[in-house]
ZAMARGU-4260 file (C-alpha; in steps of 0.2 Angstrom, whole numbers, plus 5000, padded with zeros to 4 digits):
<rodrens>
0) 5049/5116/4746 | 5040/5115/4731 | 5056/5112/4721 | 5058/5095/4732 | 5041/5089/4727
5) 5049/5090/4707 | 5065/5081/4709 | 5058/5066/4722 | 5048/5064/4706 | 5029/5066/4713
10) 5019/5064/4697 | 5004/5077/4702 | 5004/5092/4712 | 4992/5104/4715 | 4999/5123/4722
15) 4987/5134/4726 | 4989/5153/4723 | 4982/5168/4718 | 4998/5174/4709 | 4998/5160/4694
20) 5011/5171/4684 | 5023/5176/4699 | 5021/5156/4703 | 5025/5150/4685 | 5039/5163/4684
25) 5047/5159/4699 | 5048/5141/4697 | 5053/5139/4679 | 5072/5146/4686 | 5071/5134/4698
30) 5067/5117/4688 | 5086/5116/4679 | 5087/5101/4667 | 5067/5100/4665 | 5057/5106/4650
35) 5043/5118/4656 | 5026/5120/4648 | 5011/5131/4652 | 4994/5126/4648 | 4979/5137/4649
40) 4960/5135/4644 | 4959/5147/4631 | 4977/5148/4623 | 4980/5128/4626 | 5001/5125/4629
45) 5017/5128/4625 | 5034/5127/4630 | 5043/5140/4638 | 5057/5150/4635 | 5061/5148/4620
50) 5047/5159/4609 | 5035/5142/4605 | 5018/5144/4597 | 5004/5140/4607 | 4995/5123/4600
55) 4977/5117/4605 | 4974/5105/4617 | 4961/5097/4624 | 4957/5096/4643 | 4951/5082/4642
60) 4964/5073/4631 | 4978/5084/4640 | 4984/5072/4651 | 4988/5060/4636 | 4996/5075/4628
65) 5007/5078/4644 | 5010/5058/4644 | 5016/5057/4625 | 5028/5073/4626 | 5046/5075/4631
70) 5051/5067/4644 | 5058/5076/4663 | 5044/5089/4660 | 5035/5101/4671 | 5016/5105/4665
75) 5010/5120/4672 | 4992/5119/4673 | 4982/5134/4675 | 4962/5133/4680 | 4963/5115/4676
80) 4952/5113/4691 | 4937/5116/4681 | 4940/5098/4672 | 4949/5089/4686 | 4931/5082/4690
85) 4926/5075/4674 | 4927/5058/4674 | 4937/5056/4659 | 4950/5066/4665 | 4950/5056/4682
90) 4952/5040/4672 | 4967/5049/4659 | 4976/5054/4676 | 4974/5038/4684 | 4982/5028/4669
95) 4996/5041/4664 | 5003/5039/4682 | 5015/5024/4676 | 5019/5036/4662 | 5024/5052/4672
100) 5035/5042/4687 | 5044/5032/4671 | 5047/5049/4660 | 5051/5060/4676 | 5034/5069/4670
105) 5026/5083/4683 | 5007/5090/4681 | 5007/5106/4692 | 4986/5112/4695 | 4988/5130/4698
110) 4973/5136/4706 | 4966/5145/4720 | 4956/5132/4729 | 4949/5117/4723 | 4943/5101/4731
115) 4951/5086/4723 | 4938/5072/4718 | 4940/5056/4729 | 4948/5047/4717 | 4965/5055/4714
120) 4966/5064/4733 | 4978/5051/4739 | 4988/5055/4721 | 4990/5073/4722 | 5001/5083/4734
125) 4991/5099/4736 | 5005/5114/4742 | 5003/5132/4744 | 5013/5146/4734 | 5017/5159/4750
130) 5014/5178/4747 | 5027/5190/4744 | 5040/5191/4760 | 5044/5205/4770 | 5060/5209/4759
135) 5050/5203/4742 | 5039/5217/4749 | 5054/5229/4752 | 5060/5228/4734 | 5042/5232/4727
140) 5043/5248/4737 | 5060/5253/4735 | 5055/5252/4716 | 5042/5263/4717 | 5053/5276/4729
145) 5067/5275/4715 | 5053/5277/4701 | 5044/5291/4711 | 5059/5298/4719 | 5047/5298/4736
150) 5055/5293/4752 | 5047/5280/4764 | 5047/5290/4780 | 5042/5273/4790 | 5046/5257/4779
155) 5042/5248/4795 | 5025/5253/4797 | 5023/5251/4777 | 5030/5235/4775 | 5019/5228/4792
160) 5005/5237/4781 | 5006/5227/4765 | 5011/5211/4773 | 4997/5197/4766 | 4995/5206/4750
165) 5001/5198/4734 | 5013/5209/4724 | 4998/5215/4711 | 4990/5221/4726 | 5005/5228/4737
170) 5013/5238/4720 | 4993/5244/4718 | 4992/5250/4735 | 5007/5257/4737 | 5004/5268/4722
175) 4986/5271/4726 | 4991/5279/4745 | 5006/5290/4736 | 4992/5296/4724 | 4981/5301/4739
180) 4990/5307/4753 | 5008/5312/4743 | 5016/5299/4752 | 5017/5278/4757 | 5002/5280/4770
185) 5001/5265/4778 | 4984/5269/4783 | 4978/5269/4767 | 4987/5253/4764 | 4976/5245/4777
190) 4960/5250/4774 | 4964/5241/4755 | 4967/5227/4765 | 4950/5228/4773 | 4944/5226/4755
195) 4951/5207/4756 | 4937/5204/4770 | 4922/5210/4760 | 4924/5197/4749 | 4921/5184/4762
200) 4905/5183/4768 | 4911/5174/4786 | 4923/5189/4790 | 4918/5207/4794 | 4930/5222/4796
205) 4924/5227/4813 | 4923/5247/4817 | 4922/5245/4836 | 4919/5262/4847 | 4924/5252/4865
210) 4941/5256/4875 | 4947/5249/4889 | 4941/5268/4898 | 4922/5261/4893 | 4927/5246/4902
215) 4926/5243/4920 | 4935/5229/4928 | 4945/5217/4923 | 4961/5224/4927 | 4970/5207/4928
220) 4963/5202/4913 | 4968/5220/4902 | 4986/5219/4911 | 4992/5202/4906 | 4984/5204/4887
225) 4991/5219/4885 | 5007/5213/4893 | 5007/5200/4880 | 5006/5211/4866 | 5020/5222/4874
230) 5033/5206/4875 | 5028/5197/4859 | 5043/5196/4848 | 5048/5184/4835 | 5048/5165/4837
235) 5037/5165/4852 | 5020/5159/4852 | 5009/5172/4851 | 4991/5164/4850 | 4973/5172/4858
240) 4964/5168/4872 | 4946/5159/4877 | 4935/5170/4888 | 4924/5159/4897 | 4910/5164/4906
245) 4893/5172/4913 | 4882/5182/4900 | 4886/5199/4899 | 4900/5201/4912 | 4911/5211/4897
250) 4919/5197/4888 | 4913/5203/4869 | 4918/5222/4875 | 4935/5217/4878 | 4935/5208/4862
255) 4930/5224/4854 | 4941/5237/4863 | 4957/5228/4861 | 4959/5229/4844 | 4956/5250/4849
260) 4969/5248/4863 | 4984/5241/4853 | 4980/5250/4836 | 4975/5233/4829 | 4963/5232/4816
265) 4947/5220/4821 | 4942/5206/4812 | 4925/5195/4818 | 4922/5178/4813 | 4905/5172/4809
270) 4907/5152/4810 | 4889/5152/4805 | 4893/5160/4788 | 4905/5146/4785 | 4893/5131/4781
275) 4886/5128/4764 | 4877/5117/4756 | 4889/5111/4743 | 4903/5095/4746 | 4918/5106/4751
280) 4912/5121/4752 | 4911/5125/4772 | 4931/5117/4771 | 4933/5128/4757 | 4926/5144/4765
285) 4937/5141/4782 | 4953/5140/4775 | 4946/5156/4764 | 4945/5165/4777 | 4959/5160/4787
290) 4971/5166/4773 | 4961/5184/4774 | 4964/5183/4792 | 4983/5179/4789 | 4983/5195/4776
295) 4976/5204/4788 | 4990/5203/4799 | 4994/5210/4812 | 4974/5211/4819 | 4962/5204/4832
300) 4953/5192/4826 | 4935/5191/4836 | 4923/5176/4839 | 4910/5176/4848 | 4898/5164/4857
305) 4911/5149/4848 | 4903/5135/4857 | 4887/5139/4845 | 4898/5139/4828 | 4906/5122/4836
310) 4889/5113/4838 | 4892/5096/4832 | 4910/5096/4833 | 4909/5084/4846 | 4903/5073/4833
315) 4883/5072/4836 | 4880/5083/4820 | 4871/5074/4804 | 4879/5086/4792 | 4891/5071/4786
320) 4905/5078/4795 | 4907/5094/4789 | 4907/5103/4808 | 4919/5093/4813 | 4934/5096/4799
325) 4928/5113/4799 | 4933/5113/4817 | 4950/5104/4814 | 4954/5117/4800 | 4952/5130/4812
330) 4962/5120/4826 | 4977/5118/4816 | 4979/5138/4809 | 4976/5141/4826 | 4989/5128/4835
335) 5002/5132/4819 | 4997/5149/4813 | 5014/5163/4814 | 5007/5179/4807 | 5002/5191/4821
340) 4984/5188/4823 | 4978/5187/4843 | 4963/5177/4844 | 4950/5181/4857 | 4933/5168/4857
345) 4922/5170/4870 | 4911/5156/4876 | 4895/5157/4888 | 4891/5137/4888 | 4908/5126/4894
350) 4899/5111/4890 | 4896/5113/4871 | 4914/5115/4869 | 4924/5100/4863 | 4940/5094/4874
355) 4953/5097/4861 | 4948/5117/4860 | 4951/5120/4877 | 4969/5112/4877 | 4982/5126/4884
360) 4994/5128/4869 | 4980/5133/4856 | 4977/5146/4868 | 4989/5157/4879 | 4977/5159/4893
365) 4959/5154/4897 | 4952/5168/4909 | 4934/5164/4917 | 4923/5179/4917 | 4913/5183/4935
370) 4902/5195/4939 | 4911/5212/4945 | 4915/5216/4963 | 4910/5227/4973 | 4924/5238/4967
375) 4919/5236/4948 | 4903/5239/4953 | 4904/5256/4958 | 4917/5257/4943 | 4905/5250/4929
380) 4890/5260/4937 | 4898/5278/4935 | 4904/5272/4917 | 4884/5272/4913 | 4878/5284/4924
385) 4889/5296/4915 | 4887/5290/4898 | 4865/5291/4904 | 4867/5306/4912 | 4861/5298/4929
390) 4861/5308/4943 | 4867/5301/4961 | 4851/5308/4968 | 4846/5294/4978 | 4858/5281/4986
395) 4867/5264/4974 | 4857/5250/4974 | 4863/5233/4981 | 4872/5227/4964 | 4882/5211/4972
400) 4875/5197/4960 | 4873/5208/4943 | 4883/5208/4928 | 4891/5223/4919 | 4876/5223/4906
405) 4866/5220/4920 | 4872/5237/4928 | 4871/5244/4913 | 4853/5241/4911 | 4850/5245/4927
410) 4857/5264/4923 | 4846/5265/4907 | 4831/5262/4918 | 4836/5275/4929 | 4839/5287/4916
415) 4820/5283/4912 | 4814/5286/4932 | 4822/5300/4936 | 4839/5293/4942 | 4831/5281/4955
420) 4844/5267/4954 | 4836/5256/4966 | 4821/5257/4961 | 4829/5255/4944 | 4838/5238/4949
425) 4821/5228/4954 | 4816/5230/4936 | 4833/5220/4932 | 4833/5203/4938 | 4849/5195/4935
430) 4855/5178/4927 | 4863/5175/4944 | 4847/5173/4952 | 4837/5168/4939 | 4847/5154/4933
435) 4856/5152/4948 | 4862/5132/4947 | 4868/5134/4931 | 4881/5149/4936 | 4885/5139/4951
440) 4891/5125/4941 | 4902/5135/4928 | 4910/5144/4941 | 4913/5126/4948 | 4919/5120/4934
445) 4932/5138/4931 | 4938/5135/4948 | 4953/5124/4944 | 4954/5126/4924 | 4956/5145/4921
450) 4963/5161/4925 | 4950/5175/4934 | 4949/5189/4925 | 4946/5203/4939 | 4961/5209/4952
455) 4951/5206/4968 | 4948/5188/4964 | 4964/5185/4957 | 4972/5192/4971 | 4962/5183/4983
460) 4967/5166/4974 | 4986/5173/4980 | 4983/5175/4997 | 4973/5159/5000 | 4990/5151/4991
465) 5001/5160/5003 | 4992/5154/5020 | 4993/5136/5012 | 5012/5137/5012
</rodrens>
């Protein structure tokens, strides 16, 4: 792709990448009947392949320097984005740009990240240099096995291991986990990974205890995920779902034990940790963290509470409108996005959250969240009662309008009283009650929008169907 860029002629691109060398490399085979020339702060430029000296140049002179050179040339600039703001350099760009389209001259900014100043955005292309593919990745292993004479005993699981990794850090990992366990662990391959996310503040490597046996309830919603993951293959979407509903009915422990349940690894997204208070830097810090997640892969990716990272989306904040392309940044990874990473967001307010999020397509499935029947009752309350040591000695409370953290809290106060669940359950007033209109009106509002998450209701939906017909 990048290739196309250089012979339509495009005087200024930016390529962003944290692999400058492996970039540079591959693309000076690729430029035939172009001069290639690498520029640096420190060393200043050169042309390549053919043993020149380095020569001084300064930044910002260089795009004059660039402008006066041979003509159909590449400049590779590396860190350039620490003078891409001066407004000298703006001005330099600006004038040469008559100079590069005549002379078939190409500036290439290689750089991680950078926000381009307003004056040259509509002039620069900005692309990105992908990471090592699956049989890039094979090669850099079968190097090592040939090196090492070791024998992957399952390339599959390594390769899905080191996928996201550049190749610095796949040859380093792959070393590493021989050194430690005598063999191409891919265990130890992911937890390296995980190192990735401690260098973003918004992301955290999440070390969930909760399973699906520590869950009561939701058998609809735990058979079609895990259905999901079961089917997925290649080519077919493969996306996340919203979990809508009432405070503490067992969205966020879902969240936590699928990642358990698959043998995923669990990220969480803060969307709080995004913002800062520099131009560009929430922007920035979102599509950070998205490529982490992307490394990650395959993993669950966690949000919760989404409609309180969203506030202002909608486009009442006075931040400038930094929410909302925030929000659009996540919008498009998570309506294009192809690297296996299932999203789950729950969401406990549907009013807060913006049409274009609850569009089908950016999600698989949007399940509403109810209270628990009356069988999940007695399910959820013998997962607590056991995990609090609760005796059945007197008889099970009434429990129709509470939660599963309502029941849960309920057990606690029994544990405290002796194992007297109902008096246990008039010290626990639910949301139901409490804030009664406003959980009739979301389950108003989920009726003809989403997906139960429970059997019984689900099943209910069915039959009510099948008298209709």
């Amino acid at each position: 792709m990048i290739t196309d860029y250089l012979k339509a002629g495009y005087p200024v691109l930016m390529v962003r990448t944290h692999e400058p060398e492996r970039f540079i490399g591959s693309m000076v085979k690729k430029i035939n009947g172009r001069t290639p020339y690498q520029w640096d702060l420190v060393r200043g430029y050169r042309e390549l392949g053919n043993g020149a000296e380095w020569q001084e140049a300064d930044p910002f002179d260089l795009p004059n320097v660039a402008a006066r050179g041979k003509e159909k040339a590449v400049w590779f600039l590396r860190n350039f984005h620490f003078s891409i703001k001066e407004p000298v350099v703006i001005q330099s760009i600006q004038n040469n740009l008559p100079a590069y389209k005549a002379k078939g001259i190409t500036l290439v900014l290689v750089a991680p990240d950078v926000d381009l100043p307003a004056e040259l955005e509509r002039e620069v292309v900005v692309l990105d240099f992908p990471l090592p593919t699956r049989e890039e990745l094979r090669n850099i292993l079968a190097g090592l096995e040939e090196s090492t004479g070791v024998k992957a005993e399952h390339e599959g699981m390594v390769l899905d291991a080191a996928q996201g990794l550049t190749w610095e850090e796949a040859e380093n990992a792959l070393a590493l986990a021989l050194v430690r366990q005598k063999c191409f662990d891919p265990k130890t391959i992911t937890e390296l990974k995980a190192q990735m996310v401690k260098k973003s503040a918004a992301l955290e490597f999440s070390q969930f205890k909760e399973t699906f046996e520590t869950l009561g309830g939701l058998e609809n919603l735990k058979d079609w995920t895990l259905n999901r993951f079961k089917i997925r293959r290649p080519g077919l979407p493969f996306r996340g779902i919203l979990l809508l509903g009432i405070p503490g009915t067992g969205k966020s422990h879902f969240a936590k034990a699928l990642g358990n349940q698959v043998g995923w690894p669990c990220l969480s997204l803060n969307l709080g940790k995004v913002f800062g208070s520099l131009v560009g830097e929430s922007e920035a810090k979102m599509r950070e963290a998205l490529k982490v997640v992307d490394a990650m892969a395959p993993c669950v990716l966690f949000i919760d509470e989404i409609e309180k990272g969203l506030a202002g989306v909608g486009g009442s904040s006075t931040d400038g409108g930094t929410t909302q392309r925030v929000g659009g940044t996540f919008l498009t990874w998570l309506n294009d996005h192809t690297s296996q990473v299932f999203v789950i967001a729950t969401c406990n307010d549907y009013a807060k959250i913006p049409p274009e999020y609850t569009r089908m397509g950016r999600w698989d499935a949007i399940f509403f969240v109810d209270n628990p029947g009356p069988h999940e009752q007695k399910e959820i309350l013998d997962i607590y009662r056991r995990q609090f040591e609760v005796d059945m000695v007197f008889p099970s409370p009434d429990l129709e309008s509470y939660s599963g953290a309502e029941i849960r809290q309920v057990a606690i106060e029994a544990a405290y009283n002796g194992g007297d669940l109902d008096t246990a359950a008039r010290f626990v007033i639910p949301i139901s009650r409490s804030q009664k209109a406003q959980t009739d009106a979301l389950r108003e509002w989920a009726k003809a929008r989403t997906i139960p998450a429970s059997r019984p209701i689900l099943e209910e939906v069915k039959g009510k169907r099948r008298v209709q017909l």
